[in-house]
LUMKE-684029 format. One record per residue: chain; residue in one letter; residue number from 1; x, y, z of N, C-alpha, C, O in turn. Coordinates in steps of 0.2 Angstrom, whole numbers, plus 2048, in hexadecimal, padded with zeros to 3 digits. Layout:
<vofis>
unit:code:pos:n_px:n_py:n_pz:ca_px:ca_py:ca_pz:c_px:c_py:c_pz:o_px:o_py:o_pz
A:a:NUM:X:Y:Z:X:Y:Z:X:Y:Z:X:Y:Z
...
</vofis>
This chain:
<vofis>
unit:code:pos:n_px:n_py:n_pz:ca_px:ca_py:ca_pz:c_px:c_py:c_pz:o_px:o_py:o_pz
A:x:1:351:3F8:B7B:352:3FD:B80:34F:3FB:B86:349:3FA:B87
A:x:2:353:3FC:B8B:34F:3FD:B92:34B:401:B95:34B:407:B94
A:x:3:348:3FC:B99:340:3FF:B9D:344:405:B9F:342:409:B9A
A:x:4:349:409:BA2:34C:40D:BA5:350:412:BA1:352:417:BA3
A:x:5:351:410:B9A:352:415:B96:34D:419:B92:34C:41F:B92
A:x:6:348:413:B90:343:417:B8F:33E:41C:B92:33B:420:B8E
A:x:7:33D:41B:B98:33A:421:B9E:33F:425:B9D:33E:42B:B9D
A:x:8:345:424:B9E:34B:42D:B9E:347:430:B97:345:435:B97
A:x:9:347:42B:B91:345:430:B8C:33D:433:B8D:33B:439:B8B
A:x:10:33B:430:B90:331:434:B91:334:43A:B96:334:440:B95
A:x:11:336:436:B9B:338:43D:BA2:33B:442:B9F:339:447:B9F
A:x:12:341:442:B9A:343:448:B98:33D:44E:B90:33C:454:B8F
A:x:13:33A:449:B8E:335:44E:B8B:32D:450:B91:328:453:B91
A:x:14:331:44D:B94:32A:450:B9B:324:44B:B9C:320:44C:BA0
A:x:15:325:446:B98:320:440:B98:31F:43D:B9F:31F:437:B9F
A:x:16:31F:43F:BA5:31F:43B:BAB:31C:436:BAA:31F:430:BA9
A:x:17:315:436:BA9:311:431:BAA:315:42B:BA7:317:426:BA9
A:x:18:314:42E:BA0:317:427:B9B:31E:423:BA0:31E:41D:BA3
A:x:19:322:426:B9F:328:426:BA5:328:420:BA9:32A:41B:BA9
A:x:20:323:423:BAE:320:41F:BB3:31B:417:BB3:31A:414:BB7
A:x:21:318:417:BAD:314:413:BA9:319:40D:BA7:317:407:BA9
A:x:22:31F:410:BA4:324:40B:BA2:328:406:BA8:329:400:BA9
A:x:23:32A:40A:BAB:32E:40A:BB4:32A:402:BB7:32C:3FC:BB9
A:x:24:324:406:BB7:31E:401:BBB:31D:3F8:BB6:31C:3F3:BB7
A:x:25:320:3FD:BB0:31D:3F5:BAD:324:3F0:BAB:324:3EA:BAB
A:x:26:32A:3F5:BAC:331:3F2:BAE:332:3ED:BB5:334:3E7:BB6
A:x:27:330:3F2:BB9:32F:3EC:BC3:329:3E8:BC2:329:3E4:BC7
A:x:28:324:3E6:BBE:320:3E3:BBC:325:3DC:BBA:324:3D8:BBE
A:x:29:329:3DB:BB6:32C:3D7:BB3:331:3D5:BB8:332:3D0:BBB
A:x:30:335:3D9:BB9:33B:3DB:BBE:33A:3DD:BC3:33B:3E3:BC5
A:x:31:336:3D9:BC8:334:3DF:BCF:338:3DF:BD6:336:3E2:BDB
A:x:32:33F:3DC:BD3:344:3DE:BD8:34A:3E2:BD3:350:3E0:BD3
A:x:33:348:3E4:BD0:34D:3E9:BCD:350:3F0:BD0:34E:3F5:BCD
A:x:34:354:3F0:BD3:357:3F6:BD7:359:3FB:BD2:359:401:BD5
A:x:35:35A:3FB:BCC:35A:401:BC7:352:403:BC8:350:408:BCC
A:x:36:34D:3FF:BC4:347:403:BC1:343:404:BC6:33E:407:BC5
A:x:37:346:402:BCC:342:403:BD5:344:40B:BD7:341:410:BDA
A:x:38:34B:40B:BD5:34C:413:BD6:34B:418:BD2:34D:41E:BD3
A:x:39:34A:416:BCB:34B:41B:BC5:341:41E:BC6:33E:423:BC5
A:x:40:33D:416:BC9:335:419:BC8:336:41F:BD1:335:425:BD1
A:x:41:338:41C:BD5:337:41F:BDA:33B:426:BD7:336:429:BD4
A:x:42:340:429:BD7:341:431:BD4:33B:433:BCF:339:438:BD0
A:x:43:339:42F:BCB:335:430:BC7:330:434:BCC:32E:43A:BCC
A:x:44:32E:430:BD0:327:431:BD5:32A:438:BD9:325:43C:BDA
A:x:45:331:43B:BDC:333:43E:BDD:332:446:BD9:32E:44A:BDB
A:x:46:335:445:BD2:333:449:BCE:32D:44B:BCE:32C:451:BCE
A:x:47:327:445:BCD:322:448:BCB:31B:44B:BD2:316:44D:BD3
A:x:48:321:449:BD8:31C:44F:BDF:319:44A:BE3:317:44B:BE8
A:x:49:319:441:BDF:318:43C:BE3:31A:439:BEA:31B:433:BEC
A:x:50:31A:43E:BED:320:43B:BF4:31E:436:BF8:323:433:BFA
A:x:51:319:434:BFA:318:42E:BFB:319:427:BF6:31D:422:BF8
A:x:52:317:428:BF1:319:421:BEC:320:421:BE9:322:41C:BE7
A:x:53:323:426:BEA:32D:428:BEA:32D:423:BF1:32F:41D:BF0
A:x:54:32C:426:BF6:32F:423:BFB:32E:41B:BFC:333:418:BFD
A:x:55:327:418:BF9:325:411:BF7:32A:40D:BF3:32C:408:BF4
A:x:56:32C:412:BEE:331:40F:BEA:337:40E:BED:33A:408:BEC
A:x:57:33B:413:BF1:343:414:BF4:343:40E:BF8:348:40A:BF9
A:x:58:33C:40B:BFB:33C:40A:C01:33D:401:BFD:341:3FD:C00
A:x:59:33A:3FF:BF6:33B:3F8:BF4:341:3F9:BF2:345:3F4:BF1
A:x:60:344:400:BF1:34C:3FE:BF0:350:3FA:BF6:354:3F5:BF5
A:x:61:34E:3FC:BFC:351:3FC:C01:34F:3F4:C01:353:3F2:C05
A:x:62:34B:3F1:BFF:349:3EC:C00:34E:3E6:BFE:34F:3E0:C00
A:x:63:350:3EA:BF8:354:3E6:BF3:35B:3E7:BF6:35E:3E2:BF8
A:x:64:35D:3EC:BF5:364:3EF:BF9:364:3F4:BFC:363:3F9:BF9
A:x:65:364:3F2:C05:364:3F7:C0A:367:3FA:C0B:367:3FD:C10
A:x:66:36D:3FB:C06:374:400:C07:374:405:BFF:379:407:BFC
A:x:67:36F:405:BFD:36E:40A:BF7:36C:40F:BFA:367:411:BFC
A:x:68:373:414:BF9:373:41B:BFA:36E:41F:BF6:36B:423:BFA
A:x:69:36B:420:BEF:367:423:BEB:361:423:BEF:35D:428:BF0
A:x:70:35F:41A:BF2:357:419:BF4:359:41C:BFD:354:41B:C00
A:x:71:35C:41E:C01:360:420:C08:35E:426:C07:358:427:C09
A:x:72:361:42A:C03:364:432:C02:35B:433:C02:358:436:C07
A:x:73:357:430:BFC:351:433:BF7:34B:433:C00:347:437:C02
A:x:74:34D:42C:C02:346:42B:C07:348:430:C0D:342:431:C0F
A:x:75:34B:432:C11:34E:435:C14:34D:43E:C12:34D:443:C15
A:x:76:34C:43C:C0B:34C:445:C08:345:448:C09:343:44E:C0C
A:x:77:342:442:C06:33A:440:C05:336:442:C0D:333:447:C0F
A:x:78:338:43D:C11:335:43E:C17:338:444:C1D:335:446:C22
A:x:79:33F:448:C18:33F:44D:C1E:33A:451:C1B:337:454:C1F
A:x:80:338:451:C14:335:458:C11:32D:458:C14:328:45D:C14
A:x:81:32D:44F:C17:327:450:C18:325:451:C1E:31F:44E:C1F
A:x:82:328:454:C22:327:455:C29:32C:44F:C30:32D:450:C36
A:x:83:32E:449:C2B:32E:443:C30:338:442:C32:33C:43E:C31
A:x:84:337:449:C35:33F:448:C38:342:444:C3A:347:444:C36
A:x:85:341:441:C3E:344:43C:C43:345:437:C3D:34B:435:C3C
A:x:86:340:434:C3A:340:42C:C34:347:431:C32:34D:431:C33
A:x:87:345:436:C2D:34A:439:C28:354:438:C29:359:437:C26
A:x:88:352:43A:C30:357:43B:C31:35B:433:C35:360:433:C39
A:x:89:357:42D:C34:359:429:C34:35C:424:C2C:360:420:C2A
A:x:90:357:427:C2A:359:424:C21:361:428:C20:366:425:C1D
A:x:91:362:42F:C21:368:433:C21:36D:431:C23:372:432:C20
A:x:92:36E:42D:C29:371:42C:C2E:375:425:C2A:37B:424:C2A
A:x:93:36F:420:C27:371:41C:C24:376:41C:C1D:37A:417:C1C
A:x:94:373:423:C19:374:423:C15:37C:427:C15:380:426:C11
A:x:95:37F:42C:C1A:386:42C:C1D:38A:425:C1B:38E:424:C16
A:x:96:388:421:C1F:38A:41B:C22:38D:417:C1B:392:413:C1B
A:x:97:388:418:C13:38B:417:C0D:392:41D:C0A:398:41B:C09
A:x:98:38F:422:C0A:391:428:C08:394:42D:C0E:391:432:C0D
A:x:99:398:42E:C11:399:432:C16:39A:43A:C14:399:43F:C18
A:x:100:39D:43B:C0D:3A0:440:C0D:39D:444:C07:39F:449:C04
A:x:101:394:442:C06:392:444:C03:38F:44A:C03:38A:44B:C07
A:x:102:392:450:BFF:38E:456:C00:387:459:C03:385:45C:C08
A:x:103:383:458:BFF:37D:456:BFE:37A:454:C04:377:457:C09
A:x:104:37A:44D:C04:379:44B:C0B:37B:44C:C10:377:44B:C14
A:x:105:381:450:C13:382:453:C18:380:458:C1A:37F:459:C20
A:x:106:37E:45D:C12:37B:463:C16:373:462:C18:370:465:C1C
A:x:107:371:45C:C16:36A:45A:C17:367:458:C1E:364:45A:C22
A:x:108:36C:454:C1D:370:452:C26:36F:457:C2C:36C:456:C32
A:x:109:373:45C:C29:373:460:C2E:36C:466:C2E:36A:469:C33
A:x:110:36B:467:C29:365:46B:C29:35E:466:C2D:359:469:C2E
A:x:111:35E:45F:C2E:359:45D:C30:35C:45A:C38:359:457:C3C
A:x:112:362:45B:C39:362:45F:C40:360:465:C44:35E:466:C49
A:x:113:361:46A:C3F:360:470:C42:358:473:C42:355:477:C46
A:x:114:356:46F:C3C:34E:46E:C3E:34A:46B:C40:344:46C:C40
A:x:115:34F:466:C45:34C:460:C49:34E:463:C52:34B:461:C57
A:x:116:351:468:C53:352:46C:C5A:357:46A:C5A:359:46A:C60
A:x:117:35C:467:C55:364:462:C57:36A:46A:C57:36E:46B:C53
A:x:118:368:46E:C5A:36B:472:C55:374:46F:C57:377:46D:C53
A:x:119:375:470:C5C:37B:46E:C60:37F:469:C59:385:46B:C56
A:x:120:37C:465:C58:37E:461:C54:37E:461:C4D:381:45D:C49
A:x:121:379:467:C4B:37A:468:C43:380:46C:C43:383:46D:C3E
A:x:122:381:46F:C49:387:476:C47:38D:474:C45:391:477:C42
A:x:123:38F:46A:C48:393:469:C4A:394:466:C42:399:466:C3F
A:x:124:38F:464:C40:390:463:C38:391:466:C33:395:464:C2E
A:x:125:38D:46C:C35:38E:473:C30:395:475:C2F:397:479:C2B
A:x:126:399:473:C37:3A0:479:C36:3A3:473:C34:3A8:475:C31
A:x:127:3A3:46D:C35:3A7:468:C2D:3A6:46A:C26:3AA:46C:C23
A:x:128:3A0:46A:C25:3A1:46C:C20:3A2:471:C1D:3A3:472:C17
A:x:129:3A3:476:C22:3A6:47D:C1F:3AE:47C:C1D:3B1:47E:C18
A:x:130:3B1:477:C22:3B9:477:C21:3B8:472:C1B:3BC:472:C17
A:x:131:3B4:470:C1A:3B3:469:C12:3B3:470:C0B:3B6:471:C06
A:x:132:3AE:473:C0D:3AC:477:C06:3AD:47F:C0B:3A8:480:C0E
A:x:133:3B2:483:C0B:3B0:486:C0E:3AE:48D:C09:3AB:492:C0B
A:x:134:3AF:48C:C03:3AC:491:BFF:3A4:491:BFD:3A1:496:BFA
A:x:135:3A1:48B:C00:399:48C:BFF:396:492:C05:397:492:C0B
A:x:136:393:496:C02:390:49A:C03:38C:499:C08:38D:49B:C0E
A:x:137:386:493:C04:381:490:C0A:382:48C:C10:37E:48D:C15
A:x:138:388:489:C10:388:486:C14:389:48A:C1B:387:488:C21
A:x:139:38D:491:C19:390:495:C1C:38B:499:C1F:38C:49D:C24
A:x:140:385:499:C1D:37F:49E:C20:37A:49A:C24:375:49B:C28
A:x:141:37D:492:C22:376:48F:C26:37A:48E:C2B:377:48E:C30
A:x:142:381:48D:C2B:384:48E:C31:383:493:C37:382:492:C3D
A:x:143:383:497:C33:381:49F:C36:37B:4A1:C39:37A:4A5:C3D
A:x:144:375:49C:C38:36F:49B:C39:36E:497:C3D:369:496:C41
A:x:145:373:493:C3D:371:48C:C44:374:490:C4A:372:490:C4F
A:x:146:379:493:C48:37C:497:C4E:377:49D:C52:377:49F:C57
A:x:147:375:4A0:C4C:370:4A4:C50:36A:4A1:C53:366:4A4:C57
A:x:148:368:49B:C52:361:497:C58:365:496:C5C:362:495:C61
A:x:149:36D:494:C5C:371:491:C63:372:498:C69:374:497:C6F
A:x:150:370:49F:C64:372:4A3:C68:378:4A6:C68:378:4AB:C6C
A:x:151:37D:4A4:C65:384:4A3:C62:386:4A9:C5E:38A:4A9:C59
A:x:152:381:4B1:C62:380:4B5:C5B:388:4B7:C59:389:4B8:C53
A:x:153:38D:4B8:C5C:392:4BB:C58:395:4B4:C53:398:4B5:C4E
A:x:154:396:4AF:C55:398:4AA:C4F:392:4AA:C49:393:4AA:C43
A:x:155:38B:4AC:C4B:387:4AB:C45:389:4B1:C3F:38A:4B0:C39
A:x:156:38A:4B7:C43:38D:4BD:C40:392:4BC:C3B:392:4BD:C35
A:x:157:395:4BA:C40:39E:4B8:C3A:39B:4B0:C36:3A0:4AC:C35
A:x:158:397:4AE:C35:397:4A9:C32:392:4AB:C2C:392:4A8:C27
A:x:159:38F:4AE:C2E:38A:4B4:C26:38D:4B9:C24:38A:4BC:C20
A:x:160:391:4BC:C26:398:4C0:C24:39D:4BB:C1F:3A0:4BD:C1A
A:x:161:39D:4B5:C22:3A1:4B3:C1B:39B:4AF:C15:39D:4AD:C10
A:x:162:395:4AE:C17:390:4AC:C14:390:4B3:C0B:391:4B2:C05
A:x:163:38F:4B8:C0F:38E:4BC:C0B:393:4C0:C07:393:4C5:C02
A:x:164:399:4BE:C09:3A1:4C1:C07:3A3:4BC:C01:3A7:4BD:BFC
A:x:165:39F:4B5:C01:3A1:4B0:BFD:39A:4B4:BF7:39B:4B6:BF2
A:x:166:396:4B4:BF8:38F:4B5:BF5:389:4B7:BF6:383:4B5:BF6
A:x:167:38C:4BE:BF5:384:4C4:BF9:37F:4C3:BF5:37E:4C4:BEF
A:x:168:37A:4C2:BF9:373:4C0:BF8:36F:4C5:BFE:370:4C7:C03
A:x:169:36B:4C6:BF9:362:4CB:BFF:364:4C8:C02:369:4CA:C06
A:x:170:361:4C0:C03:361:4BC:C09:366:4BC:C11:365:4BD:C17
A:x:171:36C:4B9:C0B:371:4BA:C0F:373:4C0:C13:375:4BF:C18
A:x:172:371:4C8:C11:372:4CB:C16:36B:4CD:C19:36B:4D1:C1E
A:x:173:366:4CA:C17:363:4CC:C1C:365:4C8:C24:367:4CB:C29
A:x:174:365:4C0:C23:366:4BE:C28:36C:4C0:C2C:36C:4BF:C32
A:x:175:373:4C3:C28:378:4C9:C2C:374:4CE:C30:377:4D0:C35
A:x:176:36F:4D2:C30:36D:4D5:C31:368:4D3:C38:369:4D5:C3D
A:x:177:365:4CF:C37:361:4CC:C3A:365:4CB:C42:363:4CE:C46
A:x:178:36C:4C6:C43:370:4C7:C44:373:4CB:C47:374:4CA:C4D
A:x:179:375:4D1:C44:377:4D6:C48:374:4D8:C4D:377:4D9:C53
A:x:180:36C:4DA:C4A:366:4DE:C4E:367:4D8:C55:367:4DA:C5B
A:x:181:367:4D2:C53:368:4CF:C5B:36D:4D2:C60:36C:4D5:C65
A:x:182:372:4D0:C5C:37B:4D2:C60:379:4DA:C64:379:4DB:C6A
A:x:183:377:4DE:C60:374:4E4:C63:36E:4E6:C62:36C:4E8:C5C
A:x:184:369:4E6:C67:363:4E7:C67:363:4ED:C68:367:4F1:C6B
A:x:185:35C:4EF:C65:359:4F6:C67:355:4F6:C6F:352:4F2:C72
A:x:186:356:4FA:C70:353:4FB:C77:34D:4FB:C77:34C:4FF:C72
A:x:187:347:4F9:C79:342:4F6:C78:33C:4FE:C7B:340:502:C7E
A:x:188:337:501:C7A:335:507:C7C:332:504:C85:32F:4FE:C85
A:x:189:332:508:C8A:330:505:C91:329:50B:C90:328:511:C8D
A:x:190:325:508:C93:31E:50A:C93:31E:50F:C9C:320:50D:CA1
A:x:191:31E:514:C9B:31C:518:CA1:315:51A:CA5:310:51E:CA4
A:x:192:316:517:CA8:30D:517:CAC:30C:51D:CB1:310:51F:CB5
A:x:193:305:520:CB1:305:525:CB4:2FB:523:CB5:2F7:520:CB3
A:x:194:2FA:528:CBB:2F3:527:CBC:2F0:52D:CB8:2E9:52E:CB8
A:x:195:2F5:532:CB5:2F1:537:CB1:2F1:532:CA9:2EC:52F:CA7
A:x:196:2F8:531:CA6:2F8:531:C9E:2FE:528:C9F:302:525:CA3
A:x:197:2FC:528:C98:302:521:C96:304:520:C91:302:51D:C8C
A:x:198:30B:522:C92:30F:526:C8C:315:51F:C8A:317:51A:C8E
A:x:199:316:520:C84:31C:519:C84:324:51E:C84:324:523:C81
A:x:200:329:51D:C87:32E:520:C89:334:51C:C86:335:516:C88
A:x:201:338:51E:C82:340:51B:C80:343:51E:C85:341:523:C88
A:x:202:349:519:C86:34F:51B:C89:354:518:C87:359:519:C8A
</vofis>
């Protein structure tokens, strides 16, 4: 049986360690092995390792730098980890295998819109709305980049169909949220006097 069969059976009873034990002692023998290089790195994923996951994506990359699994994973790894700019180059690459993959595009563009790209994540998010237009989320985070753009009445109609596909707290709170922009409340104006100091609506 293989190094890489055998860690799926430890990984599936929860045995990481063992798992990973095996993996290590597989690239020991085989140490350009692009399976057991990517099966230890998710391992390392699974088990909260993100650094030594990324260690691993990255000898993938070493071995074949057009490996989408080790692209998508290192890219995933370093947006979760603050390092936008890298991430969203491993992303960019990883497009470049896979263009049309779900997943990675919303990742994509959620690490534009958290990068200040919003301009450009919106421009992603409304492809993929014509690609999938029944996903929900796409359609709220849509909704959501359009309200940091400003954009409140597209955000509006774009979390009106977020929530028409699949009403969620969430989802309407940020319809809400939303609205309350579109139409604000009038703010109370402070009236000064040299007797008293009264807060006054209008």
């Amino acid at each position: 049986m293989s190094y890489v069969n055998l860690a799926l059976m430890q990984a599936k009873m929860g045995k990481f360690e063992e798992a990973i034990r095996i993996l290590q002692q597989g690239t020991e023998k085989i140490p350009k092995s692009e399976m057991l290089l990517t099966r230890l790195g998710h391992t390392y994923l699974v088990t909260g390792r993100l650094k030594k996951a990324l260690e691993a994506m990255r000898a993938v990359l070493e071995v074949n730098p057009h490996s989408f699994d080790a692209l998508l994973s290192s890219g995933w790894t370093l947006n979760f980890m603050g390092q936008k700019e890298e991430a969203r180059g491993y992303f960019e690459k990883a497009l470049a295998v896979e263009p049309e993959n779900k997943f990675l595009r919303k990742n994509y563009a959620m690490n534009l819109a958290t990068s200040g790209k919003i301009k450009e994540a919106i421009d992603v998010f409304i492809i993929l709305t014509s690609d999938y237009p029944d996903d929900y989320e796409i359609w709220q985070d849509l909704g959501i980049a359009y309200g940091y753009a400003g954009k409140i009445s597209d955000s509006i109609d774009s979390l009106k169909k977020a929530v028409s596909l699949h009403p969620t707290p969430m989802g309407y709170y940020n319809l809400a949220v939303a609205v309350m922009r579109q139409f604000p409340e009038p703010r109370p104006k402070k009236a000064h006097s040299p007797f008293l100091s009264v807060v006054v609506s209008f």
